[in-house]
N, CA, C and O atoms as a GROMACS GRO file, in nm:
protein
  404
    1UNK      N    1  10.097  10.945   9.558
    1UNK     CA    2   9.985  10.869   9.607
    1UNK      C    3  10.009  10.722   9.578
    1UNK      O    4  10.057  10.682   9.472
    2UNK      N    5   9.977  10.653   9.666
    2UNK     CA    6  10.006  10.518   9.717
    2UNK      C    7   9.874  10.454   9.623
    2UNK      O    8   9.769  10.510   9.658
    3UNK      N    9   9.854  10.361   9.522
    3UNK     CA   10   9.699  10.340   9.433
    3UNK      C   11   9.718  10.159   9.465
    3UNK      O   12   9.799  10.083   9.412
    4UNK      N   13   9.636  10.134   9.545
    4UNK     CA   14   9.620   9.989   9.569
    4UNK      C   15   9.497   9.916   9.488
    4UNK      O   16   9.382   9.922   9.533
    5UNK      N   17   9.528   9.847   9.367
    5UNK     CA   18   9.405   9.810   9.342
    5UNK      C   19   9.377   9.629   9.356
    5UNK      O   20   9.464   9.563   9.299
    6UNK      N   21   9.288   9.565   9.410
    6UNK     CA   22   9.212   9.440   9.458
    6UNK      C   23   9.100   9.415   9.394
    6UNK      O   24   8.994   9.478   9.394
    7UNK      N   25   9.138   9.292   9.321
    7UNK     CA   26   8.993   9.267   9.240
    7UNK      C   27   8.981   9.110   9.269
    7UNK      O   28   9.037   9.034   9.190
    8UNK      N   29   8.916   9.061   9.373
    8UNK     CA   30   8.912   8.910   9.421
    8UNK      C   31   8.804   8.818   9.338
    8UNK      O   32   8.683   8.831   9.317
    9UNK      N   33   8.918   8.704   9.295
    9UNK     CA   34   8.786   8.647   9.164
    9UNK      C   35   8.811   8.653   9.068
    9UNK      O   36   8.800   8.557   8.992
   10UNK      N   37   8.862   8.790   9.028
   10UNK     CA   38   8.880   8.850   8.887
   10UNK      C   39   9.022   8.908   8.822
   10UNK      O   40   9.090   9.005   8.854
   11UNK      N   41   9.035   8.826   8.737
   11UNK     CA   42   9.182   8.826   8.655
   11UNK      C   43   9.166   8.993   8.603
   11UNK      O   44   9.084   9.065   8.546
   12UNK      N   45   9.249   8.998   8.640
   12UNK     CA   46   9.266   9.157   8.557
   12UNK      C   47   9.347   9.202   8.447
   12UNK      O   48   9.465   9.220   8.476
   13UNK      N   49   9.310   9.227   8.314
   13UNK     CA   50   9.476   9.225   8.232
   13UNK      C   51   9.479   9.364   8.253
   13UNK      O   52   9.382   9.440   8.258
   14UNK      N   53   9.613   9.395   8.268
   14UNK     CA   54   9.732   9.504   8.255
   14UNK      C   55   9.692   9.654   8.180
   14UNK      O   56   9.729   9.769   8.206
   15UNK      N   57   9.594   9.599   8.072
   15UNK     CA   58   9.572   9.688   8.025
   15UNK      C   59   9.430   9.772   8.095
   15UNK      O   60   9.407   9.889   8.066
   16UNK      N   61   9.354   9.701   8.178
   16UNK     CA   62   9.250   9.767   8.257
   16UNK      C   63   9.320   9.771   8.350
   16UNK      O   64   9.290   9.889   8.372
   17UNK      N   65   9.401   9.745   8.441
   17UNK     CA   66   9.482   9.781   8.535
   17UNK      C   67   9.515   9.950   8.501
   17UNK      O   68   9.486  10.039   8.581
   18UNK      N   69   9.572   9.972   8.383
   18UNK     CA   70   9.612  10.091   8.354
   18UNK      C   71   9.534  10.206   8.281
   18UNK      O   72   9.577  10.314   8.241
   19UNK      N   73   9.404  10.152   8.273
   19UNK     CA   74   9.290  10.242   8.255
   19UNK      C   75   9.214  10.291   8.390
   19UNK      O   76   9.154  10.399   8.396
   20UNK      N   77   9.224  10.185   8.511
   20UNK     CA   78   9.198  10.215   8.642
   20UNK      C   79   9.338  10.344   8.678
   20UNK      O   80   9.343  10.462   8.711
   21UNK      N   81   9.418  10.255   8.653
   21UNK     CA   82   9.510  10.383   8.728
   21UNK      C   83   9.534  10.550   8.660
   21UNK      O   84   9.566  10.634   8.744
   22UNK      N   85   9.524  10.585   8.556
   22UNK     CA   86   9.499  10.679   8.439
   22UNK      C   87   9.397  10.782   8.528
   22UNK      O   88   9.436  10.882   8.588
   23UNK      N   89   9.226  10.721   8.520
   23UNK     CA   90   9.158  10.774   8.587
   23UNK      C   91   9.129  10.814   8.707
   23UNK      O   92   9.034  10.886   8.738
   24UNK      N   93   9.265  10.737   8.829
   24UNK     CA   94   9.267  10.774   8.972
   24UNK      C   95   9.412  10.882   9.003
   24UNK      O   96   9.430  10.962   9.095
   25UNK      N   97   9.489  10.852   8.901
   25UNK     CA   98   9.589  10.953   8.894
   25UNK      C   99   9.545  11.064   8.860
   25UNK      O  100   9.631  11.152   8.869
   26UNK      N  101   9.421  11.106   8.814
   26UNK     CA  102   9.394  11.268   8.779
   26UNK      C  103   9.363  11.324   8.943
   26UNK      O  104   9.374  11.442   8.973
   27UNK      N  105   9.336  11.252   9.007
   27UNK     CA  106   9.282  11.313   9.135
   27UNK      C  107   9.412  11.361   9.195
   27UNK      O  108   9.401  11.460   9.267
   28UNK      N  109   9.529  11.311   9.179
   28UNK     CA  110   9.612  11.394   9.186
   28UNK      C  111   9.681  11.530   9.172
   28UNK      O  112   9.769  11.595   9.228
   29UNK      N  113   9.614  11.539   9.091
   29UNK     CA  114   9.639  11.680   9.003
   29UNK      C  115   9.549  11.775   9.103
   29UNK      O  116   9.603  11.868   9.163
   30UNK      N  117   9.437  11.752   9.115
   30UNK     CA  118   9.343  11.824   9.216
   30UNK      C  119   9.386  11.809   9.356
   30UNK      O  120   9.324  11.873   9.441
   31UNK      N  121   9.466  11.748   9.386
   31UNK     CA  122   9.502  11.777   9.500
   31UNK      C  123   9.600  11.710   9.539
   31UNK      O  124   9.569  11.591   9.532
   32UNK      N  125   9.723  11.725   9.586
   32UNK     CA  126   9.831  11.657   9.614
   32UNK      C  127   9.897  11.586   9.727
   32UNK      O  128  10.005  11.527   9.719
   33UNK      N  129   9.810  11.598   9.851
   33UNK     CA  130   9.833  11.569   9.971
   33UNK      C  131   9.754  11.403   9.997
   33UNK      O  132   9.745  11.356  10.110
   34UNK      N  133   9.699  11.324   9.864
   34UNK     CA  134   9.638  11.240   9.882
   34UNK      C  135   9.705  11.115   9.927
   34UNK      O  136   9.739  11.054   9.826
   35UNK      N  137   9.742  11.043  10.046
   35UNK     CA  138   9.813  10.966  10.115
   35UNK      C  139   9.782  10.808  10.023
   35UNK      O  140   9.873  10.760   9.956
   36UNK      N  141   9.668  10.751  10.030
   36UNK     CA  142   9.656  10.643   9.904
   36UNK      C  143   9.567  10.631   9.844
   36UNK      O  144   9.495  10.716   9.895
   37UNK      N  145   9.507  10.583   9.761
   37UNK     CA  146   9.414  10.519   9.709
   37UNK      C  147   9.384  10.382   9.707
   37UNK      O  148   9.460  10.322   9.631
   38UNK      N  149   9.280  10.291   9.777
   38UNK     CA  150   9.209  10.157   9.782
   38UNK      C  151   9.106  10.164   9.673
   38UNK      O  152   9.009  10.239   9.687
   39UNK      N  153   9.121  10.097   9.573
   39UNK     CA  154   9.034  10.037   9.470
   39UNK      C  155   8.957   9.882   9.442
   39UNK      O  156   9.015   9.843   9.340
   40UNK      N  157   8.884   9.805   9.468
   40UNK     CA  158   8.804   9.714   9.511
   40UNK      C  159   8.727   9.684   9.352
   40UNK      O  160   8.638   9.758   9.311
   41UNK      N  161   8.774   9.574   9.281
   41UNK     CA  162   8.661   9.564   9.198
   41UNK      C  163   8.631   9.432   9.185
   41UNK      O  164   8.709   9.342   9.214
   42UNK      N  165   8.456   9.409   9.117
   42UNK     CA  166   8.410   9.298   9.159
   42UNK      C  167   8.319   9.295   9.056
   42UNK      O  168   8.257   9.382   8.995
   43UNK      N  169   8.328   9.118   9.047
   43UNK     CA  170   8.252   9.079   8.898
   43UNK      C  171   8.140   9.019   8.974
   43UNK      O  172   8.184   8.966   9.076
   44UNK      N  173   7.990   9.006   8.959
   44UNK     CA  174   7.880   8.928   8.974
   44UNK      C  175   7.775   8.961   8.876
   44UNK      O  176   7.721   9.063   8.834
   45UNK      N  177   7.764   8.786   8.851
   45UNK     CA  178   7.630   8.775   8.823
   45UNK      C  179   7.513   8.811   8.815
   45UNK      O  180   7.453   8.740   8.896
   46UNK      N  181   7.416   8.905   8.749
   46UNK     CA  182   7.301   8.936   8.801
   46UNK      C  183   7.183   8.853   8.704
   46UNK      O  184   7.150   8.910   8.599
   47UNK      N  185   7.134   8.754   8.728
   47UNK     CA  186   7.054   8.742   8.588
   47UNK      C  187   7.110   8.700   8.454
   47UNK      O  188   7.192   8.610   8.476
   48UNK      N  189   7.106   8.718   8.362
   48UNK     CA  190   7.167   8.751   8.247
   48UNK      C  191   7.308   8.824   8.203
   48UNK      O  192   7.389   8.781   8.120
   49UNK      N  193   7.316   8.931   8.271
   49UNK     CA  194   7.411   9.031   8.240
   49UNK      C  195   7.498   9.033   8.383
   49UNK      O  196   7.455   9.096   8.480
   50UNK      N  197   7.592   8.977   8.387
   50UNK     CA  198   7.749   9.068   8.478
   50UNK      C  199   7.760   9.169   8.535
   50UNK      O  200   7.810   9.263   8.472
   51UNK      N  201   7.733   9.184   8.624
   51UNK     CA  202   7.764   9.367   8.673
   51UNK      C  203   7.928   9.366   8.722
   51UNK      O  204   8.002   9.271   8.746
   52UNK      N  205   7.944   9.469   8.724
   52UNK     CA  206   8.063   9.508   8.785
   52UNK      C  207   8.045   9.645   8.908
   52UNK      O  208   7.977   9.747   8.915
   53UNK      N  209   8.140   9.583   8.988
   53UNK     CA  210   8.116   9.657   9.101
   53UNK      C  211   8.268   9.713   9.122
   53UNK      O  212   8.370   9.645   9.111
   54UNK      N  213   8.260   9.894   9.164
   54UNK     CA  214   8.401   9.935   9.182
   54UNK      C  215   8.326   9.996   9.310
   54UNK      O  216   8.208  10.023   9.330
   55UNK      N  217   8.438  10.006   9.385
   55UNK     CA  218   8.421  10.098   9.486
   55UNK      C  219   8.565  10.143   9.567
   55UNK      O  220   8.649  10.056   9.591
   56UNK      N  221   8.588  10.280   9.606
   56UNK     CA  222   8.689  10.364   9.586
   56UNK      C  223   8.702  10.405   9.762
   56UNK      O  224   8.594  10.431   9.814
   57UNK      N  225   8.796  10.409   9.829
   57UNK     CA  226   8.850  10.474   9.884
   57UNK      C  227   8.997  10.557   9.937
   57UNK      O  228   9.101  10.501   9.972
   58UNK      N  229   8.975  10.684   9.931
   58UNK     CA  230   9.086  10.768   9.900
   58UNK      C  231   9.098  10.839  10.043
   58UNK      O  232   9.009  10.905  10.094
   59UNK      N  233   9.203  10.817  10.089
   59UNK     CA  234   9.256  10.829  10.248
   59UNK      C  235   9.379  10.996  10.232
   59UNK      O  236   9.492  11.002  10.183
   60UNK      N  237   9.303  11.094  10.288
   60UNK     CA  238   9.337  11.252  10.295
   60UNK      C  239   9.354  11.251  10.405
   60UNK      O  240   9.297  11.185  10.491
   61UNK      N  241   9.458  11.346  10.416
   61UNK     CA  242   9.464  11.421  10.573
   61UNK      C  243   9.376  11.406  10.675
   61UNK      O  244   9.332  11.519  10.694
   62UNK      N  245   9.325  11.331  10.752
   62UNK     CA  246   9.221  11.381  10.811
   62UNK      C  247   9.075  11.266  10.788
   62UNK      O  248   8.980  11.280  10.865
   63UNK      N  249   9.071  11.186  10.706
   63UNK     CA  250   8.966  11.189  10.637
   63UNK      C  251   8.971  11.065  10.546
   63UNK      O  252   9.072  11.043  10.479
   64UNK      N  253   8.877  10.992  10.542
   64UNK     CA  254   8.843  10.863  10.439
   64UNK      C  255   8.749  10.956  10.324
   64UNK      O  256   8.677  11.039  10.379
   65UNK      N  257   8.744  10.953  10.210
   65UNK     CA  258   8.655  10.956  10.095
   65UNK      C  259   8.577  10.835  10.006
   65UNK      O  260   8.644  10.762   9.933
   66UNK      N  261   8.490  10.826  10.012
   66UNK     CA  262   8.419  10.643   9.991
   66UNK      C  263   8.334  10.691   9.866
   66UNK      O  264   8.276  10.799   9.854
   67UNK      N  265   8.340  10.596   9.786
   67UNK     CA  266   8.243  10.590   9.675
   67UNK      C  267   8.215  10.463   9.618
   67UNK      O  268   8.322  10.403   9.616
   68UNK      N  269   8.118  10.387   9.568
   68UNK     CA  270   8.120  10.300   9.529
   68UNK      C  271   8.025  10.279   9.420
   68UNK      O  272   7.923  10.334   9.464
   69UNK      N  273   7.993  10.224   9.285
   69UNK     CA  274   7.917  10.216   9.183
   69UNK      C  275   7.947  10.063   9.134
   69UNK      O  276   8.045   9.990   9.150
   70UNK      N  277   7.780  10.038   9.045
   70UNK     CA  278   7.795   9.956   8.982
   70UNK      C  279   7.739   9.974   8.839
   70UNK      O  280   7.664  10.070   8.818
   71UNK      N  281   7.768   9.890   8.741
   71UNK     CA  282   7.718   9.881   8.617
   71UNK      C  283   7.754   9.782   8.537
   71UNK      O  284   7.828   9.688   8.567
   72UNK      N  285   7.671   9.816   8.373
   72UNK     CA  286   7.713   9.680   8.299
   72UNK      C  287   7.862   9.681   8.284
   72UNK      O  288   7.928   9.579   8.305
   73UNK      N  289   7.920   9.798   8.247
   73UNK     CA  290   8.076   9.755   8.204
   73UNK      C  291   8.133   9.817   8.343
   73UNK      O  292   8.073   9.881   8.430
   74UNK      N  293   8.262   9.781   8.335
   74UNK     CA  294   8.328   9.768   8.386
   74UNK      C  295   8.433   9.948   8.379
   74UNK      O  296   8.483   9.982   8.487
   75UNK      N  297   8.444   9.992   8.322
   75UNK     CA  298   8.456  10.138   8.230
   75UNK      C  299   8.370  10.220   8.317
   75UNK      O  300   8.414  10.270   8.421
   76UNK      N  301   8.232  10.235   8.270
   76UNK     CA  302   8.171  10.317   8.335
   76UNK      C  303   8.119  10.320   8.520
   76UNK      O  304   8.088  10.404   8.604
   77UNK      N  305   8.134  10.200   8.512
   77UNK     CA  306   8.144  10.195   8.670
   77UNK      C  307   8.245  10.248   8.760
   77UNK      O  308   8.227  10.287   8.875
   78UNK      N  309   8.401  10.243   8.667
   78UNK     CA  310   8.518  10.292   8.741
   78UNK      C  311   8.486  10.462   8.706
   78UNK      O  312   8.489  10.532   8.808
   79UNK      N  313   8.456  10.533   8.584
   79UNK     CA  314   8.450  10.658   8.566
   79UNK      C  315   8.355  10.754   8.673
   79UNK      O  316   8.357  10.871   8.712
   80UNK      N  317   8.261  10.613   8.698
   80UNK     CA  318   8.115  10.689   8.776
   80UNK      C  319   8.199  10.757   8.942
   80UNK      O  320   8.174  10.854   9.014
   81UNK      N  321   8.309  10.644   8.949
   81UNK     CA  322   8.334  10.617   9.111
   81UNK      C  323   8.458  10.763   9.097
   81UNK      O  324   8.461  10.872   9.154
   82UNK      N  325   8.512  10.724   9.034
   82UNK     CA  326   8.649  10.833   8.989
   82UNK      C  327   8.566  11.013   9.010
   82UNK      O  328   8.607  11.108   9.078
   83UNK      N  329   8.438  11.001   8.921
   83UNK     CA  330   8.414  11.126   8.922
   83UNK      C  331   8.319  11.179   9.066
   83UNK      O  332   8.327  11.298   9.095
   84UNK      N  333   8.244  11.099   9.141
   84UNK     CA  334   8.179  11.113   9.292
   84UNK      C  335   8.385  11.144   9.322
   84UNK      O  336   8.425  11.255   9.285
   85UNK      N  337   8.453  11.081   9.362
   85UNK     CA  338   8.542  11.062   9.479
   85UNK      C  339   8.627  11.251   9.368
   85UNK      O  340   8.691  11.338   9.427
   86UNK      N  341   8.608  11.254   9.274
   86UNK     CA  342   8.645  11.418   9.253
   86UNK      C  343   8.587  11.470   9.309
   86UNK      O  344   8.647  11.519   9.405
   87UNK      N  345   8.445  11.500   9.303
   87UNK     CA  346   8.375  11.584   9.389
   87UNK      C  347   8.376  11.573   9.532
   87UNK      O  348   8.365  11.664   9.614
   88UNK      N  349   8.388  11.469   9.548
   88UNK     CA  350   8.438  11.514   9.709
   88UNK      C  351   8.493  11.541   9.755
   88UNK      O  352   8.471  11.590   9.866
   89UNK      N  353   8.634  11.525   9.686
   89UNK     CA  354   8.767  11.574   9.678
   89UNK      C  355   8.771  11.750   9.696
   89UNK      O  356   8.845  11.807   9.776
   90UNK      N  357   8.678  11.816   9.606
   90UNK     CA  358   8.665  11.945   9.569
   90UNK      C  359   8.628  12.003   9.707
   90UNK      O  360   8.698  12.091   9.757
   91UNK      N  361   8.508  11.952   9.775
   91UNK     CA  362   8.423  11.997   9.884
   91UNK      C  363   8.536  11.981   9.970
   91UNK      O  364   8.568  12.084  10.028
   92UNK      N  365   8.610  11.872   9.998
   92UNK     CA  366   8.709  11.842  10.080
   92UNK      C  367   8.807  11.957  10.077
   92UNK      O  368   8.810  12.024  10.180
   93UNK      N  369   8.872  11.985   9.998
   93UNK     CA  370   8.942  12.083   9.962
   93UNK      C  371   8.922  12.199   9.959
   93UNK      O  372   9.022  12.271   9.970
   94UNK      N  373   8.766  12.276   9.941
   94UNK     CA  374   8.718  12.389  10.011
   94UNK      C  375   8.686  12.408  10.162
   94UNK      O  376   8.654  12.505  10.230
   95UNK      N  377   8.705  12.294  10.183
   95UNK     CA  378   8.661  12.296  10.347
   95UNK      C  379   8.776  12.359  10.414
   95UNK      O  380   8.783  12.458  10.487
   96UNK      N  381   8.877  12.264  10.363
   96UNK     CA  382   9.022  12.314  10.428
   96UNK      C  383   9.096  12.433  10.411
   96UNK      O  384   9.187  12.467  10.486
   97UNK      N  385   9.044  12.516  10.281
   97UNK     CA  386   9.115  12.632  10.273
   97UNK      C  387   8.968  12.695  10.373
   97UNK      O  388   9.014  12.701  10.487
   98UNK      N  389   8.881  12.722  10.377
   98UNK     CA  390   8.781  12.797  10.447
   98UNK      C  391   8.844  12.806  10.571
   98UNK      O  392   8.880  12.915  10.615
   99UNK      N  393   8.863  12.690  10.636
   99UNK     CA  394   8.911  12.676  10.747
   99UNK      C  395   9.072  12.777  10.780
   99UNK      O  396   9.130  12.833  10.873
  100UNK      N  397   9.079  12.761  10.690
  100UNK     CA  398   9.242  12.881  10.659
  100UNK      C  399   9.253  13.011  10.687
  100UNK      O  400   9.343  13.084  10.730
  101UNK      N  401   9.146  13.023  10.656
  101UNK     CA  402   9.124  13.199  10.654
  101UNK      C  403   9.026  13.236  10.784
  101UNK      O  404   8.994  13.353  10.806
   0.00000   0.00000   0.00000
């Protein structure tokens, strides 16, 4: 899997680079036919507190998978997006064996 990640604005060190990729490489494991991954993250202002914005798309056979979250850190926003784009992954992946049989 092809893992493109874009964060415009926002310096990224190496070491969240490789906490993003950690958590998009498991989707691998669940399924192996995944052609790439587009990762999008984004720092704004809200008020007081920073949000961070991730949002995920994972390009299958057939098929775009979209997710997108925000929150205070930066961590749980990527985990939130990682774990929606599993589950869809799953449904995705029952669809296609159903279709099999």
């Amino acid at each position: 899997m092809k893992l493109i990640i874009e964060s415009p604005k926002l310096d990224l060190r190496e070491s969240t680079e490789e906490v993003v990729e950690q958590k998009f490489r498991k989707l691998e494991k669940l399924f192996d036919k995944i052609d790439k991954c587009e990762i999008v993250i984004k720092k704004e202002p809200k008020g007081l507190i920073d949000k961070f914005f991730v949002e995920a798309k994972l390009f299958v056979p057939g098929n775009v998978l979209f997710a997108k979250e925000n929150a205070d850190s930066f961590e749980s926003a990527a985990n939130e997006v990682a774990l929606d784009l599993e589950s869809q992954l799953r449904k995705y992946k029952d669809k296609l064996y159903e279709k099999r049989m």
